[in-house]
TIROMI-377975 format. One record per residue (C-alpha): residue number from 1; residue in three letters; x, z, y. Coordinates in nm, 2 decimals. Each point is the difference from the previous one (the first is absolute). Last residue first. Example, Ala and Ser with C-alpha at 12.3 -4.5 7.8 and 13.67 -1.06 7.14 Angstrom:
2
{atom 2; "SER"; {1.37; 0.71; -0.11}} {atom 1; "ALA"; {-0.14; 0.07; -0.34}} 
This chain:
56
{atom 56; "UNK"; {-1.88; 3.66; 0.64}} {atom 55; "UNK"; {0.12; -0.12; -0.37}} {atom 54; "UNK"; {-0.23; -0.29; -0.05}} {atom 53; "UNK"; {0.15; -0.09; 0.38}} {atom 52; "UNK"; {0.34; 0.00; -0.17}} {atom 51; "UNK"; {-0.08; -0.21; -0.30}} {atom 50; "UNK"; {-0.20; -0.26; 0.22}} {atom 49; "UNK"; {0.34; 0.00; 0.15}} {atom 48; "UNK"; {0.20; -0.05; -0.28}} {atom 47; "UNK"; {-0.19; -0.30; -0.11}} {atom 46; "UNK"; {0.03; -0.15; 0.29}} {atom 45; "UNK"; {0.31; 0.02; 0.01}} {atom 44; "UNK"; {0.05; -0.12; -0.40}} {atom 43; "UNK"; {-0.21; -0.28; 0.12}} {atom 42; "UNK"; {0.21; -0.07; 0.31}} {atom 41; "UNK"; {0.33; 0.00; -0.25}} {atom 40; "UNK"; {-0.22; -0.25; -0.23}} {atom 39; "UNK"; {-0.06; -0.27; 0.29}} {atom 38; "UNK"; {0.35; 0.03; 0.08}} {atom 37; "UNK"; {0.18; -0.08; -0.31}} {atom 36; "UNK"; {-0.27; -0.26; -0.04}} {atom 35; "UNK"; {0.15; -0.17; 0.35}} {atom 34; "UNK"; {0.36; 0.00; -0.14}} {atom 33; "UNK"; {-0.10; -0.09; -0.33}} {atom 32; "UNK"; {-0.17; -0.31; 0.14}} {atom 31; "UNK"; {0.29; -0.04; 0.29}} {atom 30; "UNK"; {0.23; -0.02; -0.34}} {atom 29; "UNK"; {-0.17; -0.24; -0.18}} {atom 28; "UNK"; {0.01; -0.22; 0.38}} {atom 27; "UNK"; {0.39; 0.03; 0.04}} {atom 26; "UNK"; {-0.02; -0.10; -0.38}} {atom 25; "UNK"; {-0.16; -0.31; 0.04}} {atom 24; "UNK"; {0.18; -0.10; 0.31}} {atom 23; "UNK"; {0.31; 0.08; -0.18}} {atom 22; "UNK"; {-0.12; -0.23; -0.28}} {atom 21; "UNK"; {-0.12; -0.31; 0.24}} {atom 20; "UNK"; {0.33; 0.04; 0.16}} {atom 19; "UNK"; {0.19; -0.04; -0.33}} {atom 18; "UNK"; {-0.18; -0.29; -0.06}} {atom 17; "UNK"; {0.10; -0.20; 0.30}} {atom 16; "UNK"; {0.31; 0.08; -0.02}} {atom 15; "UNK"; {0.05; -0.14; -0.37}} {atom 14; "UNK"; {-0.22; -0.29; 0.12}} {atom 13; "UNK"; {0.21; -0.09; 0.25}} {atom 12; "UNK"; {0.32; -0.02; -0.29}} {atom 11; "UNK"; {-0.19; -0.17; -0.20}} {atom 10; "UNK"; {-0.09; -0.31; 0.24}} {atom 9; "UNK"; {0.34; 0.07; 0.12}} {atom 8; "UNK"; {0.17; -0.06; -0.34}} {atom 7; "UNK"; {-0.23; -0.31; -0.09}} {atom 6; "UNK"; {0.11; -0.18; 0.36}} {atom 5; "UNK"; {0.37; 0.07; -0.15}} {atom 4; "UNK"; {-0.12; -0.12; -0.36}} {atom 3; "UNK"; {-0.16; -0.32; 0.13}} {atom 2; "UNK"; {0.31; -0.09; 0.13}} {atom 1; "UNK"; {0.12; -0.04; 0.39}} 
């Protein structure tokens, strides 16, 4: 076997293996604006309850 087969799967594994880092990246980026998403639709909540009890 060459050097340039052994240098194909040495890029080749590294391909992968950065392309799982990035999806594992972004799977986390979108659990962020997943989880902020939530935090500001319990603000607005609570925000429309303290609205309601102003109100009665």
């Amino acid at each position: 076997m060459g050097f340039y087969f052994y240098l194909t799967i040495i890029i080749g594994v590294s391909l992968i293996y950065y392309g799982y880092v990035k999806k594992k990246d972004n799977e986390l980026k979108m659990k962020e604006i997943e989880l902020e998403e939530k935090k500001l639709e319990l603000e607005i909540k609570k925000l429309d309850q303290d609205k309601t009890n102003r109100i009665l």
